[in-house]
Residue frames relative to the residue before (quaternion, step in Angstrom):
aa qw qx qy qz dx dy dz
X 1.0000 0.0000 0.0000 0.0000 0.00 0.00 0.00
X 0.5274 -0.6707 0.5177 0.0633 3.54 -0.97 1.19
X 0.5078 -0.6231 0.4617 0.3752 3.83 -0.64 0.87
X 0.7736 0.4047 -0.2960 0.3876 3.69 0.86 -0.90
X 0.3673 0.5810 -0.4726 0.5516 3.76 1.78 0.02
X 0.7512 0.4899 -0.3323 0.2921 3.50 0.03 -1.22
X 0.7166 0.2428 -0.1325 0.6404 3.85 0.81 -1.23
X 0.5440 0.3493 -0.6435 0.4099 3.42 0.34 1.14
X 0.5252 0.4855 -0.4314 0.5499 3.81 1.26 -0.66
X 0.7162 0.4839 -0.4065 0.2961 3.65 0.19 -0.31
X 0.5495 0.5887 -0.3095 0.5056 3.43 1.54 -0.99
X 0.6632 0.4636 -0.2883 0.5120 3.57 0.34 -1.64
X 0.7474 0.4966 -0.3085 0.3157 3.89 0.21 -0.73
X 0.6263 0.5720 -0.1834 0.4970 3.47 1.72 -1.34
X 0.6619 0.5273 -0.1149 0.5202 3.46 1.25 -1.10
X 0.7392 0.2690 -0.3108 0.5334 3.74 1.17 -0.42
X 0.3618 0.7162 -0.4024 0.4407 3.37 1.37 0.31
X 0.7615 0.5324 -0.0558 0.3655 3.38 0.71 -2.09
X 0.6499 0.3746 -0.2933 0.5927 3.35 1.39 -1.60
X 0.7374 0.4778 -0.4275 0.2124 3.78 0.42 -0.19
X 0.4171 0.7411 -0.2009 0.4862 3.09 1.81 -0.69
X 0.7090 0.3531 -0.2111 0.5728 3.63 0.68 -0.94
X 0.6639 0.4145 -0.5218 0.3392 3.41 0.48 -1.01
X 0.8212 0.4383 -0.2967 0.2134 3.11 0.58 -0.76
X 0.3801 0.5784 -0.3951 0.6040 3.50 1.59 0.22
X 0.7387 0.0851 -0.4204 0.5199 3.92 -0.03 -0.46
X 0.4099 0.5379 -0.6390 0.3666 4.11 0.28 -0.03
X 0.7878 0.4002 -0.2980 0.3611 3.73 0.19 -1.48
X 0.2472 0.8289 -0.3439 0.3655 3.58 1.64 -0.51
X 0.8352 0.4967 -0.0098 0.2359 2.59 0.09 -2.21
X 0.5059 0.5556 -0.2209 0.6218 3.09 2.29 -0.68
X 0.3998 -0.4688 0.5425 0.5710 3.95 1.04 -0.68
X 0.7327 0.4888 -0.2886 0.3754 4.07 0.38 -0.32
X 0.1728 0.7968 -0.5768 -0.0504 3.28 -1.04 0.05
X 0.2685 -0.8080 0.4955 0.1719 3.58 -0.80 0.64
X 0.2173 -0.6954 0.6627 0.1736 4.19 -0.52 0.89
X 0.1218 0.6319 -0.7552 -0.1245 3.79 -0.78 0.05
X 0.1783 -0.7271 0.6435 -0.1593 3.50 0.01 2.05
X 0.8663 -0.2038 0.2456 0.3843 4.23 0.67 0.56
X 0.1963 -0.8121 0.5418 0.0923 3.33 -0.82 0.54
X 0.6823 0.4800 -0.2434 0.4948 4.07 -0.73 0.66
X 0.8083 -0.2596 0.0595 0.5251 3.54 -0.48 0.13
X 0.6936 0.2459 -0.2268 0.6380 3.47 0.78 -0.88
X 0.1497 0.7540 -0.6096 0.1934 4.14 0.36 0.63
X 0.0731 0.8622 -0.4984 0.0540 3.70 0.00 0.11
X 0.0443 -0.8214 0.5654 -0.0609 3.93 -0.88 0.77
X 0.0323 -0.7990 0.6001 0.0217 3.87 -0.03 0.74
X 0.9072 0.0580 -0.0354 0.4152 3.54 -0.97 0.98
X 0.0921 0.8007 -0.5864 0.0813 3.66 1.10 0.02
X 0.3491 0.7358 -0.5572 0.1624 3.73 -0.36 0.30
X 0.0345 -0.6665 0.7431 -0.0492 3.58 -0.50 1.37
X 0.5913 -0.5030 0.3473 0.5261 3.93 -0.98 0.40
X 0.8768 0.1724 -0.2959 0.3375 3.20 -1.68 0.71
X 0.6569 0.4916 -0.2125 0.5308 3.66 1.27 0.07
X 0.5514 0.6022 -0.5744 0.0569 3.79 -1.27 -0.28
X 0.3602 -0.6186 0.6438 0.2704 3.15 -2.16 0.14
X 0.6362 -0.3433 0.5599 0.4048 3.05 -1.84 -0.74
X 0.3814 -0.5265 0.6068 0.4574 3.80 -1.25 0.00
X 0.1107 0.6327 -0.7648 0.0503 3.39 -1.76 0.96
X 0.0279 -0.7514 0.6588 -0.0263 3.11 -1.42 -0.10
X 0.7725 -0.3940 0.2980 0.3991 3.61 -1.19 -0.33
X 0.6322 -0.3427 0.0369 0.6940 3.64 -0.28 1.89
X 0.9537 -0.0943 0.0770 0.2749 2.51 -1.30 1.87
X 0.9552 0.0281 0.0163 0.2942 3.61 0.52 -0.75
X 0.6493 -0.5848 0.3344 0.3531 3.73 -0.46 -0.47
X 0.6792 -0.6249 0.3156 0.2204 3.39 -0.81 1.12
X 0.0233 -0.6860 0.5647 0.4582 3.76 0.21 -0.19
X 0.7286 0.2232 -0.4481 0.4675 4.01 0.11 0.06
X 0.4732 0.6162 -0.5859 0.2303 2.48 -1.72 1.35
X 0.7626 -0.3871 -0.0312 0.5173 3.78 -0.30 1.17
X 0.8289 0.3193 -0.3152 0.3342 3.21 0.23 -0.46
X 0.6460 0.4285 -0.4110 0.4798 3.76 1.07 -0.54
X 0.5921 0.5122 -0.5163 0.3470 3.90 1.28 -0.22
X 0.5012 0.5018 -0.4889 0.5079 3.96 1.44 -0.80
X 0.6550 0.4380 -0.5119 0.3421 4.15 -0.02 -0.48
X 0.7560 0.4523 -0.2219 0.4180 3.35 0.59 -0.98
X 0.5288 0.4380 -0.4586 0.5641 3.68 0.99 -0.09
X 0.6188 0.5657 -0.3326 0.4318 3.72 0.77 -1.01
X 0.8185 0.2406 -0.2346 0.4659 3.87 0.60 -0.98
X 0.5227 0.5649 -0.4397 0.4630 3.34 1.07 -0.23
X 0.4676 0.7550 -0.2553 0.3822 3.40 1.05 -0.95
X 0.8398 0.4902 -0.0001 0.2332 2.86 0.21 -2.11
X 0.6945 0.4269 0.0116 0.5790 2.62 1.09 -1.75
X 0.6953 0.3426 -0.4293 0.4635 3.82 0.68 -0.10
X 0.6306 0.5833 -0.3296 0.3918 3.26 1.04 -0.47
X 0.7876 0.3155 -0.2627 0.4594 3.63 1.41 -0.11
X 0.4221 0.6779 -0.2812 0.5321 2.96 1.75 0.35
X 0.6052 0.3910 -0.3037 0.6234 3.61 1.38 -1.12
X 0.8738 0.3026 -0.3153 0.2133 3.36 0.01 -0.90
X 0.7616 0.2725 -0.2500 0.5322 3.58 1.04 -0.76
X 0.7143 0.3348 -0.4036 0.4636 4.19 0.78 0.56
X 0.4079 -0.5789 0.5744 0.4107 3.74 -1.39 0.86
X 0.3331 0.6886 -0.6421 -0.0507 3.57 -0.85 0.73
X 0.3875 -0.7668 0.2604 0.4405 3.32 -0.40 -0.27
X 0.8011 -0.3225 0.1273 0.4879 3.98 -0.70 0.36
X 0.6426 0.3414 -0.3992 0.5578 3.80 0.21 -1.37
X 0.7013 0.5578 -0.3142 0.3135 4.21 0.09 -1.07
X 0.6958 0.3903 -0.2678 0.5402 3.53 1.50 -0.37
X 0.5614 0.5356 -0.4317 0.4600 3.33 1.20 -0.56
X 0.7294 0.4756 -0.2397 0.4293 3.08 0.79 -1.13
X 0.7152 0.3219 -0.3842 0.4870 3.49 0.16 0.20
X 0.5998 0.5418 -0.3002 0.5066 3.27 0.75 -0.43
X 0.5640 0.2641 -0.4619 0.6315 3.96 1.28 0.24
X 0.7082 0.4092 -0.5003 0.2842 3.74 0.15 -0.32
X 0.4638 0.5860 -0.4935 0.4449 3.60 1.28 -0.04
X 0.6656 0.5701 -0.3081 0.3702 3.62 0.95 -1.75
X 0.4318 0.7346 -0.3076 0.4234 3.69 1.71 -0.94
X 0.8094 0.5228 -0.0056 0.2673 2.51 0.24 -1.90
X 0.5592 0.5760 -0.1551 0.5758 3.52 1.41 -1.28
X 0.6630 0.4291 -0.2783 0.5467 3.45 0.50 -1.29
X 0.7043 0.4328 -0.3943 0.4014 3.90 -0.23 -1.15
X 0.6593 0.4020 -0.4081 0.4871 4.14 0.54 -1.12
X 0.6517 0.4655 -0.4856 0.3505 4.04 0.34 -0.72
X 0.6503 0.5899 -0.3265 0.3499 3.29 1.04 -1.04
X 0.6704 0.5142 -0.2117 0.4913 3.46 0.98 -1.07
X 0.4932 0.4660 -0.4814 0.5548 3.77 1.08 -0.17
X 0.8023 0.4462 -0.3180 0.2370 3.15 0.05 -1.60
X 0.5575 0.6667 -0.2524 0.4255 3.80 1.39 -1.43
X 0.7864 0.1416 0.0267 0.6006 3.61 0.39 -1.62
X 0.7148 0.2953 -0.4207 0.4742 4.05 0.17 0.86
X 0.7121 0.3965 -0.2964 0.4979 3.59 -0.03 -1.24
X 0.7742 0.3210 -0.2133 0.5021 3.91 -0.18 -1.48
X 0.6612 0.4629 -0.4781 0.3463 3.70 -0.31 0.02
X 0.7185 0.2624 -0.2785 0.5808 3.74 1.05 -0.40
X 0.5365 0.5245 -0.6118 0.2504 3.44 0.49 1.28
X 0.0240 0.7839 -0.6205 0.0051 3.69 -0.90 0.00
X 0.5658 -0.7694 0.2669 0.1293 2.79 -0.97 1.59
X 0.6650 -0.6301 0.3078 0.2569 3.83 -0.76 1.28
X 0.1680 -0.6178 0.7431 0.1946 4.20 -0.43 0.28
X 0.7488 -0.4734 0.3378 0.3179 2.66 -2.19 1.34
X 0.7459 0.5903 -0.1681 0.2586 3.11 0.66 -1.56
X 0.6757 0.4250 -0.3625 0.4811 3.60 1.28 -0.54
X 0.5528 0.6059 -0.2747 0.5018 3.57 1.44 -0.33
X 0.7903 0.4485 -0.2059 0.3631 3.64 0.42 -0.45
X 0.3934 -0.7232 0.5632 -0.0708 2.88 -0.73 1.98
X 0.4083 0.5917 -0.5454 0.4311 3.77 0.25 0.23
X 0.7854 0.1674 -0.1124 0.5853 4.11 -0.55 0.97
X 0.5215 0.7181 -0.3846 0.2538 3.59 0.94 -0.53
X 0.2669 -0.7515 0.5732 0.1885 4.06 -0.13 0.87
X 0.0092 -0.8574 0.5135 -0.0340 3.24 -0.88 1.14
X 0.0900 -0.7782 0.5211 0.3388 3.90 -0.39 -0.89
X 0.7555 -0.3905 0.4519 0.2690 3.40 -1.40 1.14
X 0.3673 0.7612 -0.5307 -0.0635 3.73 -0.54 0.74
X 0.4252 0.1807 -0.3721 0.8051 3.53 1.75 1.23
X 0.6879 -0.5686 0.4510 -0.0101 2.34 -1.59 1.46
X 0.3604 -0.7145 0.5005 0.3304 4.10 0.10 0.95
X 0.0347 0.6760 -0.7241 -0.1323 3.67 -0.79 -0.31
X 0.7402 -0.5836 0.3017 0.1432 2.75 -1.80 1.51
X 0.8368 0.1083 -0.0628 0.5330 3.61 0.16 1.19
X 0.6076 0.4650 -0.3013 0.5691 3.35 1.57 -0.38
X 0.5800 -0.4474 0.6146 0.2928 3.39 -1.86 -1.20
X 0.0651 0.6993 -0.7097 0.0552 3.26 -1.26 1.07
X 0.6476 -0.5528 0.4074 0.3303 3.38 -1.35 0.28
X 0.0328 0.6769 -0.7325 -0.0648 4.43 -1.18 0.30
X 0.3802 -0.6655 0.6423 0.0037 2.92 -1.66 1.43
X 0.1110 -0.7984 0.5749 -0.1403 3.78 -0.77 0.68
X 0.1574 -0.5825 0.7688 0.2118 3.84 -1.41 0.24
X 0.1247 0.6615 -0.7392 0.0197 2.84 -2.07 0.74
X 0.8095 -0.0848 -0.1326 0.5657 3.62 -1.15 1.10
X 0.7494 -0.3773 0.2652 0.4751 3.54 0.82 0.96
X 0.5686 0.5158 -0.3741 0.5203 3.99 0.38 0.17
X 0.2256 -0.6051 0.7132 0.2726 3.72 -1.44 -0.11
X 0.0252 0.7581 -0.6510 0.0300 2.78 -1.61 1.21
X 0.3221 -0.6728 0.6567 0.1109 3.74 -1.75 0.75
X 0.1419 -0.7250 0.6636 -0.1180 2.67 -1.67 1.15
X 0.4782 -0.6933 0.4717 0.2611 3.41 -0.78 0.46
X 0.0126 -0.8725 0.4874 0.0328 3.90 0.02 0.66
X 0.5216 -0.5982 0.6082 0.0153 3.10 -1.98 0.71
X 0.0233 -0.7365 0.6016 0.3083 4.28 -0.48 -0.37
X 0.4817 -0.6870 0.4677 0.2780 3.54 -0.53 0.86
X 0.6877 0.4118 -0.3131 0.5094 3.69 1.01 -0.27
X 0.4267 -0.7084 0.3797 0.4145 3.24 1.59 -0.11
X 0.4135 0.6855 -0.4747 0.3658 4.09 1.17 -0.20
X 0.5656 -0.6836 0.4265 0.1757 3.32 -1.69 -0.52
X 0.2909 -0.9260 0.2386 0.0302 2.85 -0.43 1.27
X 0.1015 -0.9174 0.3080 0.2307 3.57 0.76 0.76
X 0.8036 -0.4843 0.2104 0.2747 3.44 -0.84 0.26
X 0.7342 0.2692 -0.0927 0.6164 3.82 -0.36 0.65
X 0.4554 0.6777 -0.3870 0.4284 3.89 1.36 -0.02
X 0.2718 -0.7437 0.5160 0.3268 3.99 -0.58 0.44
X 0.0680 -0.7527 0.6549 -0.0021 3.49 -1.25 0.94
X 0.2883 -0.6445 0.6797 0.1990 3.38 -1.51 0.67
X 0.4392 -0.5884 0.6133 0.2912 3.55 -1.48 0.76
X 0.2026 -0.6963 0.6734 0.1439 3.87 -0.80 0.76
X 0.8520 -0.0751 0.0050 0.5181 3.69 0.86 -0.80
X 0.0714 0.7817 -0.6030 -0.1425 3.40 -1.19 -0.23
X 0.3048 -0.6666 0.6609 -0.1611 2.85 -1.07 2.49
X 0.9453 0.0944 0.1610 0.2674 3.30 -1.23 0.62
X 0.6246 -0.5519 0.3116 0.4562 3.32 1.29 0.49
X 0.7169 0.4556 -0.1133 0.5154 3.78 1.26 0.55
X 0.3636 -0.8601 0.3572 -0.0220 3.02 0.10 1.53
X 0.0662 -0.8121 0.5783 0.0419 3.94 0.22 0.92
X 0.2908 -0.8198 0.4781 -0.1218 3.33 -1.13 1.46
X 0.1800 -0.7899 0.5731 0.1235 3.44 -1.12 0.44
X 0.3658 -0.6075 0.5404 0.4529 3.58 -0.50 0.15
X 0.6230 -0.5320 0.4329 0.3760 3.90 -1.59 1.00
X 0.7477 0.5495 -0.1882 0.3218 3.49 0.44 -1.53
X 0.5163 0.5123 -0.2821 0.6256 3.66 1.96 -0.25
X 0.6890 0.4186 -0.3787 0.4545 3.56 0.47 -0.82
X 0.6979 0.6305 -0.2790 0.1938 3.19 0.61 -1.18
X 0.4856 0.7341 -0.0748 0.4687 2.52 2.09 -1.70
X 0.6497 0.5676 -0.1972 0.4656 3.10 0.82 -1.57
X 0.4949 0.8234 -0.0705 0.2686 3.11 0.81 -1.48
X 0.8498 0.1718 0.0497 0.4959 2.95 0.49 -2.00
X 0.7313 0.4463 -0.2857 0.4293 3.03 1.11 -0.13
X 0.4276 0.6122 -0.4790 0.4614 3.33 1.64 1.07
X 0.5869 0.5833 -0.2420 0.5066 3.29 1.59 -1.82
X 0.6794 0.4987 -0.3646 0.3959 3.59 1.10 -0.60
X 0.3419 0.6836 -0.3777 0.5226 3.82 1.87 -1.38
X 0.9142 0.2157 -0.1475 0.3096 3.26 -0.75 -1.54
X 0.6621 0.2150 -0.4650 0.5469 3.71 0.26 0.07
X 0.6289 0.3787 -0.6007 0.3167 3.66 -0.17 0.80
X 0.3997 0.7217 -0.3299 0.4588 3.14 1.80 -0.40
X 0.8229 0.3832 -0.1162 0.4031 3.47 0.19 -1.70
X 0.5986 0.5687 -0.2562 0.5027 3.49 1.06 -0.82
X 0.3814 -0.6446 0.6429 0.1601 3.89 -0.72 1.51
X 0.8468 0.2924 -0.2979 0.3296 3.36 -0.12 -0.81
X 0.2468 0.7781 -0.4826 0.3175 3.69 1.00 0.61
X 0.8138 0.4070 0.0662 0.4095 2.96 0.85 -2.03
X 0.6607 0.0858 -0.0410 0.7446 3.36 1.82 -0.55
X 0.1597 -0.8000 0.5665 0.1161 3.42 -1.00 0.97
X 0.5303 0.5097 -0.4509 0.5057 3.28 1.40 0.80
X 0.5335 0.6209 -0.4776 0.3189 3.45 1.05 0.31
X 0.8234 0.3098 -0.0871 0.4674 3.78 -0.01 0.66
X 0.6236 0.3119 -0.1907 0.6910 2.80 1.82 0.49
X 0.2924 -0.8201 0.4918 -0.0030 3.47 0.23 1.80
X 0.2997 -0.7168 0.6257 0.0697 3.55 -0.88 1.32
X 0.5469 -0.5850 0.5557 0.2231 3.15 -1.38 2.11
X 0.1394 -0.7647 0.5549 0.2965 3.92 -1.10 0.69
X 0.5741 0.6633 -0.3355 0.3434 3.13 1.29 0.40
């Protein structure tokens, strides 16, 4: 293998790291959430963790975040990459002089991601209450299709964001797509549903139960309507 094979496998490797890394941070975004796995161990670090019905704050080791850790190592494979790979191929330098610059680029790459991530992204988290997180009662709508016994996907707002959830039908039936469901529970990362138009159903015909219940003159229609003894 060839110095300019190697720090092209490094570029191409740092760079599919990075685009995958974001997508998934602005994918989870899109949910209002987003998870960093920025490392594991003292400098471990998480920012917004927020599968439905759950999240934290970003913490990490005192107070803060590691500078090593997945994403500043994809920057630095990416510039180290980059930069040695156009250095080997289109300048006469010689090896130690490309390697070497080609880690102060990789340096260099890593330290700006870090500094985005340290003093932009984590400072405007803050950590979720039970209550904005809970999905128990939550009105949603089918946006994968339930299948009969199985799992499909329900879409939902919460504290203003859209969010997905893996789902369940509580009657175990099917659920087609765009249909309104209520979450009855959530077990295990899996939301168990009702169709709206059952609950509702369901609904009214308690509100209906109990004021015929409560009401005297339901059951007698001489109650409340005094008889002349004359």
């Amino acid at each position: 293998m060839t110095w300019e094979t190697f720090y092209l496998i490094c570029f191409v490797l740092g760079l599919s790291l990075t685009l995958l890394s974001f997508a998934g941070v602005f994918s989870h975004l899109q949910f209002g959430h987003f998870h960093l796995n920025l490392g594991h161990g003292n400098g471990g670090a998480h920012a917004g963790h927020g599968h439905a019905g759950h999240g934290h704050a970003a913490h990490g080791g005192k107070g803060g975040i590691s500078p090593f850790n997945g994403f500043t190592l994809a920057a630095f494979l990416g510039w180290f990459g980059g930069c040695g790979y156009l250095l080997e191929r289109f300048a006469d330098f010689l090896t130690p002089v490309v390697l070497g610059v080609a880690t102060l680029a990789g340096i260099a790459g890593a330290a700006i991601l870090f500094w985005f991530l340290a003093k932009v992204l984590l400072p405007h988290e803050r950590e979720l209450t039970a209550e904005e997180t809970a999905v128990v009662g939550v009105l949603g709508r089918v946006s994968g299709t339930i299948r009969e016994g199985g799992t499909g996907e329900i879409q939902f707002s919460q504290n203003g964001a859209r969010r997905f959830a893996v789902a369940r039908s509580e009657a175990g039936v099917a659920i087609p797509r765009d249909v309104e469901v209520v979450v009855m529970r959530y077990e295990q990362g899996i939301a168990w549903v009702r169709r709206w138009d059952e609950v509702s159903e369901d609904l009214a015909s308690l509100k209906a139960g109990s004021i015929s219940d409560g009401d005297p003159t339901s059951e007698n229609p001489d109650v409340g309507h005094p008889v002349n003894s004359q």
